[in-house]
Each structure stands twice: as C-alpha cells, then as structure tokens.
N, C-alpha and C positions, 0 to 999 in steps of 0.2 A: 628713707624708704620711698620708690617711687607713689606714685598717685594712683590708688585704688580706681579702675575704669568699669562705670558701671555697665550691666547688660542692657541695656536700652542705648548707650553709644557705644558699646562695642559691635552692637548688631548692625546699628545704622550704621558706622565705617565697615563693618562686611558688608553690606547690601550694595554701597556705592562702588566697593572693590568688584562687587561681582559683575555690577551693571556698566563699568569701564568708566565709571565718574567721578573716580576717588581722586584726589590730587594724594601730593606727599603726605600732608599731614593724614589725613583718611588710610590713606595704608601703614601707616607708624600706626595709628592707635587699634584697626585691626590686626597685625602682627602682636601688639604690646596685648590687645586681650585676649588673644590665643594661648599667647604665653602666658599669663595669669590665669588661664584655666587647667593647662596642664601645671604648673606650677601647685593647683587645686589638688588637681588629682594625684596629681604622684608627688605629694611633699617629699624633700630630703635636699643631699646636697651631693651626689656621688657624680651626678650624670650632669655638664654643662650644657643648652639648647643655646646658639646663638643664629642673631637673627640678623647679621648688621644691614643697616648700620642702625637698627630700629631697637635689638632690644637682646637681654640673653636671661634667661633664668638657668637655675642650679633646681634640678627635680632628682627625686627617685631615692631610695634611702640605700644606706650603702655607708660606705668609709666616704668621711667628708676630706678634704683637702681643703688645703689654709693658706701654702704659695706658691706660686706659679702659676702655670698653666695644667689644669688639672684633668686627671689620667684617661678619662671619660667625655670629650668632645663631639657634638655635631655642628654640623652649621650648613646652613642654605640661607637660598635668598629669601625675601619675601615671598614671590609668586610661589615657588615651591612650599614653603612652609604654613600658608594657607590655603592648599590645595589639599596637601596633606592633613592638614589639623581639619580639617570641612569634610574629609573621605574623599575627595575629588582624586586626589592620587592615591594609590598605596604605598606605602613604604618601600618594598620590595622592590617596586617598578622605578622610585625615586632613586635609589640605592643603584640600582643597575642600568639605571641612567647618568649617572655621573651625577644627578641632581643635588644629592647631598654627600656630605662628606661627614665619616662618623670613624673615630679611633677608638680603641679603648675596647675592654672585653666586654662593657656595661653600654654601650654606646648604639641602643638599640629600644625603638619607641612603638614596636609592631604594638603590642598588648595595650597601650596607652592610645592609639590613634585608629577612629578618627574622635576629636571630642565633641561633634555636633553640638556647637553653640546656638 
C-alpha cells in the first residue's frame, strides 16, 4: 500500500506546482495527493484514474475488475489532471480538448471534480 501523503505536503507540493517551482518530485507527490483525495471521495474499484507516469487509483463503486486492463479508463498528464482536480479546468473543456482520454460507459469524473484541496 502506497505511503499515506499528508495535507500539509500535499498542499506545499501544489503550492510550488502552482508557483512554477515544483521539480519532478513536487509534482509526483501533488498528482499522487489528488489522487488520494479523490480516491477519498469516491471509494470503489470500477473506474481506473491514471496519472503516468506518477500514479493511478481505482475510484467510484461499480463492478470491480480483477484482470486486465479494466473496462473504465482515464488518463492524462500531470498538468491536466491538477488543473482539473484544483477546478482550474473543467472536465468538459478537458475532454474536448483532446486533454484527457476516458473509455468505458463509467469513465466520467464531472460530479467528482473539482476536489479543492
């Protein structure tokens, strides 16, 4: 199980992403607490969120899946995906940018985002 990252460095690696000072690690550990918050909010396993090359959780309840590549996929970069996760972007706008990429009937984060950490 990865390393629980607390609110007090998840904030400080968003602050330094926001202010254009983050090196790699600083953007791995705000990516990886975005995703441990939505992972918060929407517990399950139906829907996969990946972030490469920084991080992926499984959210949302739903039918789980056990092998493969499972039925429910997004994925974006970094920059998008704390854009998004912050309200900076919308979903909608990301989606119709080519920004992210989402398969699957369940592969849809509107109601879930932004999570203002």
């Amino acid at each position: 199980m990865p390393r629980r990252i607390s609110t007090a460095e998840g904030r400080d690696a968003l602050d330094a992403t926001r202010a254009g000072t983050a090196g790699r690690r600083e953007l791995g550990t705000a990516v990886r607490y975005l995703l441990q918050l939505l992972a918060e909010r929407a517990p399950g396993n139906s829907v996969e969120v990946r972030v490469p090359p920084f991080g992926a959780v499984q959210v949302v309840e739903g039918p789980r899946h056990t092998r493969g590549t499972p039925p429910n996929v997004i994925e974006t970069d970094a920059a998008t995906w704390i854009a998004l996760a912050t309200g900076e972007t919308a979903w909608s706008d990301a989606v119709a940018a080519g920004l992210v990429h989402a398969s699957g009937t369940r592969a849809e984060l509107t109601g879930l985002l932004p999570l203002r950490p």
